[in-house]
C-alpha positions in Angstrom: -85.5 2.3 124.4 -87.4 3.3 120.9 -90.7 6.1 121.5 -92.8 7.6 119.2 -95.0 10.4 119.4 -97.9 11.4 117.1 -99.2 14.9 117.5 -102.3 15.6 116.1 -102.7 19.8 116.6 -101.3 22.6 114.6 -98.2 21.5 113.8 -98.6 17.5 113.1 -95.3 15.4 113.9 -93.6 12.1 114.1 -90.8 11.8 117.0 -88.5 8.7 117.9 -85.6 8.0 120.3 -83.3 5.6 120.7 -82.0 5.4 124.1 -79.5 4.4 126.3 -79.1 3.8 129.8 -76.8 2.6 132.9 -79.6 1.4 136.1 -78.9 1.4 139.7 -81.3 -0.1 141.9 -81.5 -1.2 145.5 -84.1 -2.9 147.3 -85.3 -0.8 150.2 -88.4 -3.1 151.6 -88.7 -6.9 150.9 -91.9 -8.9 151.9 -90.2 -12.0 153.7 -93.5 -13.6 154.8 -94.7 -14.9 152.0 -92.0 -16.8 151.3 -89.5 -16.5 148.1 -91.8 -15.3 146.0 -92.8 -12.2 147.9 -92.5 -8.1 146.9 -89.3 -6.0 146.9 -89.7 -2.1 146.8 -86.5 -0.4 145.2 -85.4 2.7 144.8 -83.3 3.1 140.9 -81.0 5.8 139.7 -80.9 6.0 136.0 -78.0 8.0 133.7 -79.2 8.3 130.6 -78.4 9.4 126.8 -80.4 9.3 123.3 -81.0 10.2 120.0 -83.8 11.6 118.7 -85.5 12.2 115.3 -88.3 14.2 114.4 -90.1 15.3 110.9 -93.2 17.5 110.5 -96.4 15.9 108.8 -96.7 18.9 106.1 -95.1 18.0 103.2 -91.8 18.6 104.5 -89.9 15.9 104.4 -86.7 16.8 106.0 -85.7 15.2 109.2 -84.4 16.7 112.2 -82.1 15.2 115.1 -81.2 15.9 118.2 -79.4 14.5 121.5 -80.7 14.0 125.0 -78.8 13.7 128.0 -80.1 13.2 131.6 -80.4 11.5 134.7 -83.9 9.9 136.1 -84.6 8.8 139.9 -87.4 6.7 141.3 -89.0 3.6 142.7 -90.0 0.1 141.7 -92.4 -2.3 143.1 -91.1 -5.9 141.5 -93.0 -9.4 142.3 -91.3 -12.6 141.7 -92.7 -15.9 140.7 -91.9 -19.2 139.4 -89.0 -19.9 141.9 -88.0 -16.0 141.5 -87.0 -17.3 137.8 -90.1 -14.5 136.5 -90.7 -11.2 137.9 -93.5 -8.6 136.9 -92.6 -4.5 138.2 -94.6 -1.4 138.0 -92.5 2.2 138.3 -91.6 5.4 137.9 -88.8 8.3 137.8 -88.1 11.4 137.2 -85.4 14.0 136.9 -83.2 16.7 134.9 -82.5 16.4 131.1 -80.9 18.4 128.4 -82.6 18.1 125.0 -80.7 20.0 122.2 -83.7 19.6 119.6 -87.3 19.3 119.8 -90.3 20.1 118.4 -91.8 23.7 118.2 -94.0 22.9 121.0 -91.5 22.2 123.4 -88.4 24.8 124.0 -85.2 22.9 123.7 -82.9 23.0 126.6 -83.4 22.1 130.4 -86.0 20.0 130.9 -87.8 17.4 133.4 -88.3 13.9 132.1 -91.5 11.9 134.0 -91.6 8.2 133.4 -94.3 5.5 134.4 -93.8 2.2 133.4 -94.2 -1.9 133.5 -92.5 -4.4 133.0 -91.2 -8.1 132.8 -88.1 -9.9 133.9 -86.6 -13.5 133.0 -83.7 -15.0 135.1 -81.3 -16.8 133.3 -78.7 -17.2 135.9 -78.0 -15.5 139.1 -76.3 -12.9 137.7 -78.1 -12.2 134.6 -81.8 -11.3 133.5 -83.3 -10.5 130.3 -85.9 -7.1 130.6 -88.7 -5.9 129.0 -90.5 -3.2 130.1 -93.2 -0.4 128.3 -94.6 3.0 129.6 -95.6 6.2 128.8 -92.8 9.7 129.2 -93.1 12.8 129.8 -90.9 15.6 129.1 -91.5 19.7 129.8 -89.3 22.5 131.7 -92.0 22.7 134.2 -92.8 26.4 132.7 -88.7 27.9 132.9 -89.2 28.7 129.4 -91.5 28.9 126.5 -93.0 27.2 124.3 -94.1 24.5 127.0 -96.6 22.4 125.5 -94.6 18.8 125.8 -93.6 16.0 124.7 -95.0 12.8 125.3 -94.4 9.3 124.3 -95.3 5.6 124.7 -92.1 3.8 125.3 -90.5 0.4 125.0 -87.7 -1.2 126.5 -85.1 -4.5 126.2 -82.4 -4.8 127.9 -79.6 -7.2 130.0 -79.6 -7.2 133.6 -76.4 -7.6 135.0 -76.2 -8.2 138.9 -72.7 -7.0 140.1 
């Protein structure tokens, strides 16, 4: 997963992650009536770790980096198509994290990470997808410490699913 985040006030930044994470999901509600290609509600659990990198926009050229390390729950609605080869989703999680650098805006430390995202699936076999999926992040510590401005980010995703 690779963000950026542009920050346009005071202190003007640049902020990237690379990302990397283990996904547990389990259908919860299928829509049978339609057929095979009908919607599946699942509920995911997602352990994740990254690396970030940050600079400031003021002549400074230096870059910082930092570690992430958390765990993200939520829900996906997925639709399947094309003889369930194609499937288009639409989620979100959220949950704990530890960030060990960040911006001045954002106190490092304990933090909530909020995810909304999209995506796009391609079965290859019945064991194996290929996953693409882009969104927008949130992360704060929900006021437990200050500063508490945020950080946000548009995301991106690619990934292997492996049914096991």
């Amino acid at each position: 997963m690779g963000t950026i985040d542009i920050y346009k006030g005071l202190h003007p930044y640049t902020y990237s992650i690379l990302s990397f994470a283990v996904t547990y999901q389990q259908a919860i509600w299928a829509d049978r009536a339609k057929g095979h290609n009908h919607w599946r509600f699942y509920y995911l659990i997602q352990p994740q770790v990254g690396f970030s990198t940050y600079q400031y926009r003021n002549g400074d050229a230096s870059y910082r980096h930092g570690m992430e390390v958390g765990v993200d729950a939520g829900f996906v609605l997925r639709k399947r198509f094309l003889h369930e080869k194609i499937g288009y989703y639409f989620g979100g999680t959220t949950g704990p994290l530890y960030a060990s650098e960040l911006p001045e805006r954002q106190h490092a430390g304990f933090l909530f990470c909020d995810t909304g995202f999209m995506g796009i699936n391609i079965q290859f076999s019945n064991k194996i997808q290929l996953d693409t999926r882009f969104g927008f992040r949130h992360l704060s510590n929900a006021g437990i410490d200050f500063p508490n401005n945020g950080i946000n980010n548009f995301i991106s995703n690619a990934g292997v699913i492996v049914q096991l």
